[in-house]
C-alpha positions as a Markdown table, in Angstrom:
| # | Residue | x | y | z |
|---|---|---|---|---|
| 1 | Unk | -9.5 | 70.1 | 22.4 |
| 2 | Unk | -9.2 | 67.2 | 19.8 |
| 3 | Unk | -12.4 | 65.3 | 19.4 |
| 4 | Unk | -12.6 | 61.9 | 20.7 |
| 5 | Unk | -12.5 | 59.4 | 17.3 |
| 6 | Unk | -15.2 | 57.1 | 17.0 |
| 7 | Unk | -15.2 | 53.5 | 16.2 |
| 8 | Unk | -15.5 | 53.0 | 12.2 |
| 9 | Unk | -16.7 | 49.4 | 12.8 |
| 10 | Unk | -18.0 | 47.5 | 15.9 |
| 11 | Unk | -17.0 | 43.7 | 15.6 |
| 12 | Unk | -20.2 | 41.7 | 16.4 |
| 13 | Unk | -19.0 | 38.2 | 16.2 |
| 14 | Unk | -15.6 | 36.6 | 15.8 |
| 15 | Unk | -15.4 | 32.3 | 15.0 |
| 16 | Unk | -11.3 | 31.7 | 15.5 |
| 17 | Unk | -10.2 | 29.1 | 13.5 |
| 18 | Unk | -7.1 | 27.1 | 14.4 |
| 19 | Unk | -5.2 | 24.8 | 12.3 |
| 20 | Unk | -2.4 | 22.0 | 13.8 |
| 21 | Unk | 0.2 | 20.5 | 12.6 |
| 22 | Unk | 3.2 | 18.1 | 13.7 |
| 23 | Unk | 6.5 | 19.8 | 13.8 |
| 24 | Unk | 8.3 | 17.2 | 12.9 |
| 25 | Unk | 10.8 | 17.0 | 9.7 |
| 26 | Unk | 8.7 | 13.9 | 8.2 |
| 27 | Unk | 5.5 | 15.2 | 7.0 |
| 28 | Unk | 4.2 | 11.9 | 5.5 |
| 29 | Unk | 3.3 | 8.6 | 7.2 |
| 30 | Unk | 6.2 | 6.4 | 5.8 |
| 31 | Unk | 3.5 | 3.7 | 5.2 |
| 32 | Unk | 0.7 | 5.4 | 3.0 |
| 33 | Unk | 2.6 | 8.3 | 1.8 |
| 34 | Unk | -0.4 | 10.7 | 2.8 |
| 35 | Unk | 0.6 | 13.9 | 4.6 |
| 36 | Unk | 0.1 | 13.3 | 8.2 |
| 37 | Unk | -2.3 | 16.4 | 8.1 |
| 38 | Unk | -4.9 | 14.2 | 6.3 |
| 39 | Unk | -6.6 | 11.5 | 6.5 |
| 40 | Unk | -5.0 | 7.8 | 5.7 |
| 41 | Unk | -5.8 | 6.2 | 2.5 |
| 42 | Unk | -8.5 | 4.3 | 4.2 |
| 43 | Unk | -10.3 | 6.7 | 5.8 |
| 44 | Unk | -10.1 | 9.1 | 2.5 |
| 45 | Unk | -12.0 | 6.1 | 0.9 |
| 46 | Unk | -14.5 | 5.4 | 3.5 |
| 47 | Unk | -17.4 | 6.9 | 2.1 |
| 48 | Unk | -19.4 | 7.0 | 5.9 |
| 49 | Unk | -20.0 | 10.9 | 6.8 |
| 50 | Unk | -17.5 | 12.0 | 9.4 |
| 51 | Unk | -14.8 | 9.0 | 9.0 |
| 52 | Unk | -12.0 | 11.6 | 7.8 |
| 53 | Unk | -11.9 | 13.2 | 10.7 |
| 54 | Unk | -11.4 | 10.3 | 13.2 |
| 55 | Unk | -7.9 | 9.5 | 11.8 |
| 56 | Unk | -5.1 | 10.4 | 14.7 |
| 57 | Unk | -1.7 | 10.2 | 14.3 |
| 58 | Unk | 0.6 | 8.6 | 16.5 |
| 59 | Unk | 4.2 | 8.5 | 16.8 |
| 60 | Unk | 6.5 | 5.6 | 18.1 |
| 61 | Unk | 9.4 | 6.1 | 20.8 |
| 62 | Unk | 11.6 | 5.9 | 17.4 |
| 63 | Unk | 10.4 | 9.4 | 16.6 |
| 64 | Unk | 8.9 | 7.8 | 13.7 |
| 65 | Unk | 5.2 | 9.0 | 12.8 |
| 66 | Unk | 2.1 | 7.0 | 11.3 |
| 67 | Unk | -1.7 | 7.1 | 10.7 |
| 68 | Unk | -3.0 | 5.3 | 13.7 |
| 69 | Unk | -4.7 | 2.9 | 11.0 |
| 70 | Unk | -1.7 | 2.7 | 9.1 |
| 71 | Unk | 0.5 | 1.4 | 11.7 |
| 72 | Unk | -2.1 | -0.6 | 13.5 |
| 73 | Unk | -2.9 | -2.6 | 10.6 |
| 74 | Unk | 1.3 | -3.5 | 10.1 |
| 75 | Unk | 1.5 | -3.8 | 14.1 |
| 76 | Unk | -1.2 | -6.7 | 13.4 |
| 77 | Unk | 1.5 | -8.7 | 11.6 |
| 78 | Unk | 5.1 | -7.6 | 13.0 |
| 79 | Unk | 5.5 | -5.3 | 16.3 |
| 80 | Unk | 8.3 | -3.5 | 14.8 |
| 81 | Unk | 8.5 | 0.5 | 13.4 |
| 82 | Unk | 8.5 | -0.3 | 9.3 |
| 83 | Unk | 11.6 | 2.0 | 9.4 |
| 84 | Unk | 14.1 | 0.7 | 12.2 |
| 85 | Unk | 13.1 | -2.5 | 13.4 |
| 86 | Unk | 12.4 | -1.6 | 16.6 |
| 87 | Unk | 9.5 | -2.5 | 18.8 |
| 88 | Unk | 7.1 | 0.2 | 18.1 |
| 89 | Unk | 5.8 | 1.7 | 21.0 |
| 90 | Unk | 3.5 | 5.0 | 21.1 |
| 91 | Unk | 5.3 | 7.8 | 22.5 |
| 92 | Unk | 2.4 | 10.9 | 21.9 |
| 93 | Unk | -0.4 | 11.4 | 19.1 |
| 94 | Unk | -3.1 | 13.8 | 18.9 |
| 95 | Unk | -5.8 | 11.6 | 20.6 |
| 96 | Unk | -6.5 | 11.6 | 23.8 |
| 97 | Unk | -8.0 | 8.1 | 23.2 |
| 98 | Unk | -5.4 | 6.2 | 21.9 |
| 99 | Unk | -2.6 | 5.6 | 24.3 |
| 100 | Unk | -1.0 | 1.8 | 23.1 |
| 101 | Unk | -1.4 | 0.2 | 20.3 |
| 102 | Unk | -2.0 | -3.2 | 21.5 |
| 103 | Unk | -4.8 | -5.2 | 20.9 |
């Protein structure tokens, strides 16, 4: 009879991290130019503890992707995509609290 092999390590405790990103072919908000992975420009400078992680992305029926901050802050002056022209409209982001963009 083979002996039964024993466990060379018990795991104790396991912390899963997961990481997201958008699968997309444009990796960088076409207003900013910071990877859509980070923060925006305004939220890297904010110096108020936890800022950086409240920035979402959003992206417009176009299939053109933005900081939220980014693309609120052009919406405020033309409610056009900076990249077609067309009225921008949110089609999904990664917030579950941002669903338009209007204000």
């Amino acid at each position: 009879m083979v002996d039964k092999e024993q466990k060379r390590f018990n795991i104790k405790k396991w912390n899963a991290v997961v990481l997201w990103a958008w699968h997309d072919e444009v990796e960088k908000c076409a207003i900013c130019r910071e990877s859509n992975s980070n923060p925006c420009i305004n939220c890297q400078l904010d110096e108020r503890p936890g800022i950086s992680n409240e920035c979402d992305v959003v992206c417009g029926a176009c299939n053109h992707i933005f900081h939220f901050h980014c693309i609120f802050r052009f919406y405020t002056s033309r409610h056009v995509c900076p990249i077609d022209g067309k009225e921008f409209e949110i089609k999904r982001t990664n917030s579950n609290s941002i669903n338009s963009i209007n204000y």
